[in-house]
N, C-alpha and C positions, 0 to 999 in steps of 0.2 A: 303199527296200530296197537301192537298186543303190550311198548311198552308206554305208549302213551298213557293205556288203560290204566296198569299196574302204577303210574307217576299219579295217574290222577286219582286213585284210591290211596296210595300213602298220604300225597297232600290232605284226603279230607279226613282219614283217620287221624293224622297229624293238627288239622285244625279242630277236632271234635277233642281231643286229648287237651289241647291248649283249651280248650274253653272251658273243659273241667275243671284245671289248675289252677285259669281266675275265676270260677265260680267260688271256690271255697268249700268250706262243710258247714253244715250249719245242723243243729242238733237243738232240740227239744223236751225238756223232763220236767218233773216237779211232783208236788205230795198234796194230797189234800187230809185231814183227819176231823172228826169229831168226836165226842166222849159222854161218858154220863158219871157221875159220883155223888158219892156220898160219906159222911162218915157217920159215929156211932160216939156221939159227945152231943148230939140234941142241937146243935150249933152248924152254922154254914160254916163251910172254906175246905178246904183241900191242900195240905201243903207238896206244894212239887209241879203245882199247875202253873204253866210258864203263861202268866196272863198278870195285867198291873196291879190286878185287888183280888188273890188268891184269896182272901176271907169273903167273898162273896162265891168264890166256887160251891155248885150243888145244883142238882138233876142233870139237865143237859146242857154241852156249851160247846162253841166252836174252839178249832184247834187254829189254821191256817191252812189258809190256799198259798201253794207255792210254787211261779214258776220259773222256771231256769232256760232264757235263750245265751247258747253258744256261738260263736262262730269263728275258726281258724281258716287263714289265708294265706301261703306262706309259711314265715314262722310267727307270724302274727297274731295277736286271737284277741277276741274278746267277750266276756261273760257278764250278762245283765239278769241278778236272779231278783225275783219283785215274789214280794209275800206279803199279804194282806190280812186282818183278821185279828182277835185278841191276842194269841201267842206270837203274830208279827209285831205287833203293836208295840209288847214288852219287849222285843228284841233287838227290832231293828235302827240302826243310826240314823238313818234320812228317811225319813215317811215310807213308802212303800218299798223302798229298796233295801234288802239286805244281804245283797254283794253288788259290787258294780267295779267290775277292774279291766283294765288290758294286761296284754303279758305279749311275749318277747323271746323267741328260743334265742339266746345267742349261740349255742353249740349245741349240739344233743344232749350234752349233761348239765349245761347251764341254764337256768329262764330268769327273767325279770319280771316281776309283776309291780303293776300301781294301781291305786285305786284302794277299795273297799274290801275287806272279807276277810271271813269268818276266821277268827281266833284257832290256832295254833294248840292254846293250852288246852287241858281234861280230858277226857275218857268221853263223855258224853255232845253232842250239838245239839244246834235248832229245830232242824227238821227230826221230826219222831217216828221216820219211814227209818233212820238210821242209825236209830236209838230203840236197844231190847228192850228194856223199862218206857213206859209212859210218862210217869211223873219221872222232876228231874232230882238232881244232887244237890244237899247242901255247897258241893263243892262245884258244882257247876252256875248255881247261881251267882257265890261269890266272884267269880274268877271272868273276866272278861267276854263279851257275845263276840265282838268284832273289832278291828279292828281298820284305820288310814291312812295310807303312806303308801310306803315302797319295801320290797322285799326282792331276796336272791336268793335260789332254791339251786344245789348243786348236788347233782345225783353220782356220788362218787364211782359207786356201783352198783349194782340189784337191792344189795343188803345194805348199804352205807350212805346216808344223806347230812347233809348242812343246810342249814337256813339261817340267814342274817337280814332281820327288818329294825326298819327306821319309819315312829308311824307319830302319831298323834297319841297324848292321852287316850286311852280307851276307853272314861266315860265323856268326851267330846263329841257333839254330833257337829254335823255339818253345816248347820244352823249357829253352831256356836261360832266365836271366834275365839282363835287362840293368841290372844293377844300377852297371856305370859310366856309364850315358849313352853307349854305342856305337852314335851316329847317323850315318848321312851324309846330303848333299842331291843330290840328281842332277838336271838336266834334259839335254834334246834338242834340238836344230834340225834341221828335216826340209825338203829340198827335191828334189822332185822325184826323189824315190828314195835323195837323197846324204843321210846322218843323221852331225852330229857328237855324240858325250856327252862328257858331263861327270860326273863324283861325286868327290866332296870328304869326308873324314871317318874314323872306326875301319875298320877291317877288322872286327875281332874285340873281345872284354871286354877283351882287353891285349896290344891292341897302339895305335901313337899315332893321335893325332886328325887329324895332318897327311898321309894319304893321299891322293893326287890320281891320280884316272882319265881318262884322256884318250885315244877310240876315235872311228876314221872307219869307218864301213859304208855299203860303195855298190855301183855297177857301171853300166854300159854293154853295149848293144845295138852289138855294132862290124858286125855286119849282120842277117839272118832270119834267120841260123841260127847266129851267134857271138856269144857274151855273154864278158864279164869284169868278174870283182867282184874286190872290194878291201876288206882289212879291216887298218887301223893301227892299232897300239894302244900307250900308255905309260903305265909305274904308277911310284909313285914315291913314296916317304916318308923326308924327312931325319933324320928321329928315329929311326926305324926302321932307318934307312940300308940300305935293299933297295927294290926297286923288279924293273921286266920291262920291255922293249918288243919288240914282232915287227913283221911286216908277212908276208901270206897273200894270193896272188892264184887266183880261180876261175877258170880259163881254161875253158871249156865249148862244144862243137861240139854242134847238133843234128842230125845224118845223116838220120833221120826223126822223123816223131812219136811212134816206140816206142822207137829209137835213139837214145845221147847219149855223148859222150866228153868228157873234162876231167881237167885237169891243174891238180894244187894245188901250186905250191912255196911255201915256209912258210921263213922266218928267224926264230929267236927267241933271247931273250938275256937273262938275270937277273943283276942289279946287287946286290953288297952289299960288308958290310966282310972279307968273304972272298974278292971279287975277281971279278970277271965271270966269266959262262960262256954258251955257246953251242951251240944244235942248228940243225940244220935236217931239212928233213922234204921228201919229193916225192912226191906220192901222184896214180899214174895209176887213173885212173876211168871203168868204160862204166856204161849205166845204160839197165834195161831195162826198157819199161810192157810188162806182162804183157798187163794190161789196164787201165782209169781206174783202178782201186782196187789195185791188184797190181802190186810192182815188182822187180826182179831188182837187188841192187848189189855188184859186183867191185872193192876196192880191192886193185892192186895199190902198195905203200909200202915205200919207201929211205929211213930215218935215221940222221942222223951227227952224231954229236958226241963231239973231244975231251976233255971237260970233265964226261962223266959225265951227262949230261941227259939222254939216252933216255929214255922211260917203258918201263918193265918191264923195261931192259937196262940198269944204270945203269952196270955192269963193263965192258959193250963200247965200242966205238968207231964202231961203225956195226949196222944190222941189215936185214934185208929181210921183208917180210910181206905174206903174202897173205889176204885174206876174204871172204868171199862171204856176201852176206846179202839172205833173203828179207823184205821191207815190205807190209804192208798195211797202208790205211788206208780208213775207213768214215766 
């Protein structure tokens, strides 16, 4: 009797076990933010506000609702992140989607992914739950949101990565067709927090094939509570004869664990047969945890340029702008 008992409790531990393993995991996040700005030029717009008509930025505006379902099965998974809203709206390639991919472990250090999502290159992303500044980078705007294709990500070890993608133009949505063969190839070298990319290929259906991306994203811990990141970046295409390069540093103090201050100066520069131009950008930043999921962020930002570069001030010579914008993230 007594091992009947014990047979038929293994059995139903043993079935309750197996019907975890084909359940899967399935997991739930995303951000919500809003803001308010202004600047100090008598004029609307705000440059750095990820939204299609940043010269209409001023008083209050929405950011995006953003939400991310997960699920791994196996070595299986797949990720559907959907963002709606004005700063979805500038970002994303397919209407309300901005990732949509499967992936693939073929070994513990190796995955496959296809599908949709989010760019590789810069220091900064979309979502501003994970971004210290509010407003973004000249160098973030120029340089790709996302990317189509296929990719391989091999974890050589803790500190050591490679990534080789094969995707679509990255100004392609999926509305478009690509009926010239507007491909690029991208990979990465990861070490130890320091990432160089690469992408090679079209921008867009017509523009040239001879594109070249070339971005450092890193940073340093210069003690407990001072960090500095770094973000280089150069484009460039001789057919095209236009290209860009900047360089942006994150200077960030932690005061406490609710408290945070940071300073971004930002140089940037676009190259063509019209002749160089130039901005730069300085944007002081405190940065408040309400609570783990609740954050308060202040940019205050000074930009200048000669040459017409401003975003949203393309008439002035310089401007000032203030923002305040409330983050959640779940």
């Amino acid at each position: 009797m007594k091992k009947i008992i014990l047979t038929s409790l293994f059995l139903a531990v043993s079935l309750v076990m197996s019907a975890q393993e084909e359940k899967g995991k399935f997991t739930l996040s995303g951000t919500i933010d809003v803001y308010g700005t202004t600047n100090f030029t008598g004029d609307t717009g705000t440059p750095g506000i990820l939204i299609a008509n940043p010269g209409n930025a001023n008083a209050f505006g929405l950011g995006f609702a953003n939400t991310v379902f997960s699920y791994e099965k196996g070595k299986a998974g797949v990720v559907a992140d959907l963002a709606f809203g004005p700063r979805a709206d500038d970002a994303n390639l397919a209407g309300a989607i901005n990732q949509l991919y499967v992936y693939y472990n073929l070994s513990e250090k190796l995955t496959v992914t296809a599908g949709q999502f989010n760019t590789f290159l810069g220091y900064e992303v979309i979502s501003p739950a994970a971004n210290f500044n509010y407003t973004v980078s000249y160098l973030f705007n120029a340089g790709p949101f996302s990317h189509t294709g296929v990719k391989l990500d091999y974890a050589v070890s803790e500190d050591f990565s490679l990534m080789a993608a094969l995707t679509n133009a990255h100004a392609l949505t999926s509305a478009d067709g690509n009926f010239a063969d507007a491909t690029q190839f991208g990979a990465q070298i990861g070490y130890k927090g320091q990432y160089l990319n690469f992408i090679a290929g079209a921008v867009d259906a017509t523009s040239a094939k001879d594109w070249i991306f070339l971005d450092y994203t890193g940073g340093f811990d210069l003690s407990d509570s001072f960090y500095v990141g770094i973000n280089a970046a150069y484009a460039n295409s001789s057919n095209d004869d236009a290209g860009y390069q900047g360089v942006a540093l994150y200077l960030q103090n932690a005061f406490s664990e609710k408290f945070s201050l940071g300073f971004r100066p930002e140089f940037f520069k676009t190259t063509s047969s019209a002749g160089d131009a130039s901005v730069s950008a300085f944007t002081l930043t405190s940065n408040v945890s309400v609570t783990d999921n609740f954050k308060f962020i202040t940019d205050l930002r000074f930009d200048s340029s000669d040459d017409g570069l401003i975003e949203a001030f393309p008439a002035k010579s310089s401007t000032s702008t203030l923002t305040l914008a409330a983050v959640y993230s779940f």
